[in-house]
N, C-alpha and C positions, 0 to 999 in steps of 0.2 A: 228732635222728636216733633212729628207733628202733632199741633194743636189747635182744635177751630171750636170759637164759640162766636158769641156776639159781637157785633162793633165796639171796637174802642179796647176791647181785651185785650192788647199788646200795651198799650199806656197803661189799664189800671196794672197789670201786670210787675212793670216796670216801678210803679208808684207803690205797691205795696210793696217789691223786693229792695225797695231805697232804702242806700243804707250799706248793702252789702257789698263786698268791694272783694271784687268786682262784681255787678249784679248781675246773676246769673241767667234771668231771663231770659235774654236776648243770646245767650249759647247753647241755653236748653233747648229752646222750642223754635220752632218754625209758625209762626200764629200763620193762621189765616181767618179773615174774619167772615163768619157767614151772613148770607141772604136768601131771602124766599126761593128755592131752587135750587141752591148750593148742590152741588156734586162733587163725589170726592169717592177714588174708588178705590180702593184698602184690599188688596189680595182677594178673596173670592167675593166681595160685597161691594155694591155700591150703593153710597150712602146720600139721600138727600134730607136736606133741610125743608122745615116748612115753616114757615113765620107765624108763631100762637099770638092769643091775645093774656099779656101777663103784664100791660100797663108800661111797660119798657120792652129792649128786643129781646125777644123769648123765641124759640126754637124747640121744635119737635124734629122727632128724627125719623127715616123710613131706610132700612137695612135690609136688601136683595139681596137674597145669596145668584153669585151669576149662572150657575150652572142649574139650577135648582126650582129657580125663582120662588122660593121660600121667602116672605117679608117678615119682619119683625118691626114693629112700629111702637115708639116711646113717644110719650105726648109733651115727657120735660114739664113744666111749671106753665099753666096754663089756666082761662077759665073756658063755659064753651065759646068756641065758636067755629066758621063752616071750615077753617083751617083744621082744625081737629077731626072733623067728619071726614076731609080728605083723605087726612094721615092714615086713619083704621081701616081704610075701605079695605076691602078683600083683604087685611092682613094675617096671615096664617096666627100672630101673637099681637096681642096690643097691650100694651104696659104703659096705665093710664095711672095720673095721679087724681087720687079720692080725699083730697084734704078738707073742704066741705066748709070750709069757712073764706068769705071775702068775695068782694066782685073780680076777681083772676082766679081762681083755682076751681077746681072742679070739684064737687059734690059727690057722692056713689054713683049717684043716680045720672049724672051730665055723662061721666066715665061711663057708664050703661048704655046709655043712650048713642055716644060716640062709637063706641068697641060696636052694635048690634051687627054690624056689617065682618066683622073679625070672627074668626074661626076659634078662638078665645080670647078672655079678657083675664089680666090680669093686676090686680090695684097696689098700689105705692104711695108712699109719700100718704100717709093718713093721719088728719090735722089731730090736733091735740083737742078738737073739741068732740071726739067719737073715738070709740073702743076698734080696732080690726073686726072684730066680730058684728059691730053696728053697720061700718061701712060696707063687711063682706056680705051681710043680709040685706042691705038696702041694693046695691050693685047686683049679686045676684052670681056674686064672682070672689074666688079666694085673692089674699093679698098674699104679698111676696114676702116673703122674711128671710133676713142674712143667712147666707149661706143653702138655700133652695137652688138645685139646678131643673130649669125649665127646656126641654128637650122639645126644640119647633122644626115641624114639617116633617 
């Protein structure tokens, strides 16, 4: 199965399944590590990477549907910056995280800010220092909860 996240995610991979005999990592997945640009194109989507700022490599995602050009755009773990502003641009959906605590993560309001360009915003990942209902009134946009199907374009 393929799986792409950061650099180095086949070793930590490998280091946390130590141990298991045989470790299965390396038959389950197929790593491939991402970078600023990264393309990878998955049946009707293709998928690019964007490099956030989260103080290590962090990545945002931008999801085209091919026939459609429908975007869906995930900001991943992030604080602002102009990589984020990219990611949202014209995206039909943006699913931003609103965690509001720290110099990497975004506030309601950064998520606001980011998404204005997005044909909707939608918030995640909401820190334990604010209620949904604080973040959803600061942002200005509802948050996602388990199990919500969000229908884009």
């Amino acid at each position: 199965m393929p799986l792409y996240g950061p650099p180095g995610l086949a070793a930590r991979l490998e280091a946390y399944l130590h141990g298991a005999a045989p470790n299965p990592a390396g038959a389950a997945f197929e790593v491939h590590e991402l970078h600023d640009g990264h393309r990878a194109d998955v049946g009707d989507l293709i998928l690019t990477s964007h490099a956030v700022e989260h103080g290590l490599p962090a990545f945002g995602l931008r999801a085209t549907h091919r026939d459609t050009d429908t975007v869906f755009a995930y900001s991943g773990d992030t604080g602002p910056c102009p990589a984020l502003d990219a990611l949202a641009d014209g995206a039909d959906l943006f699913l931003c995280e609103a965690d509001g605590a720290g110099p990497h993560h975004c506030a309601p309001e950064d998520a606001a800010r980011a998404g204005r360009s997005a044909a909707r915003l939608l918030l995640t990942h909401v820190g334990h220092t604010l209620t949904e209902a604080e973040a959803a009134e600061r942002a200005g946009a509802p948050v996602a909860r388990p199990g919500d199907v969000v229908v884009v374009g």
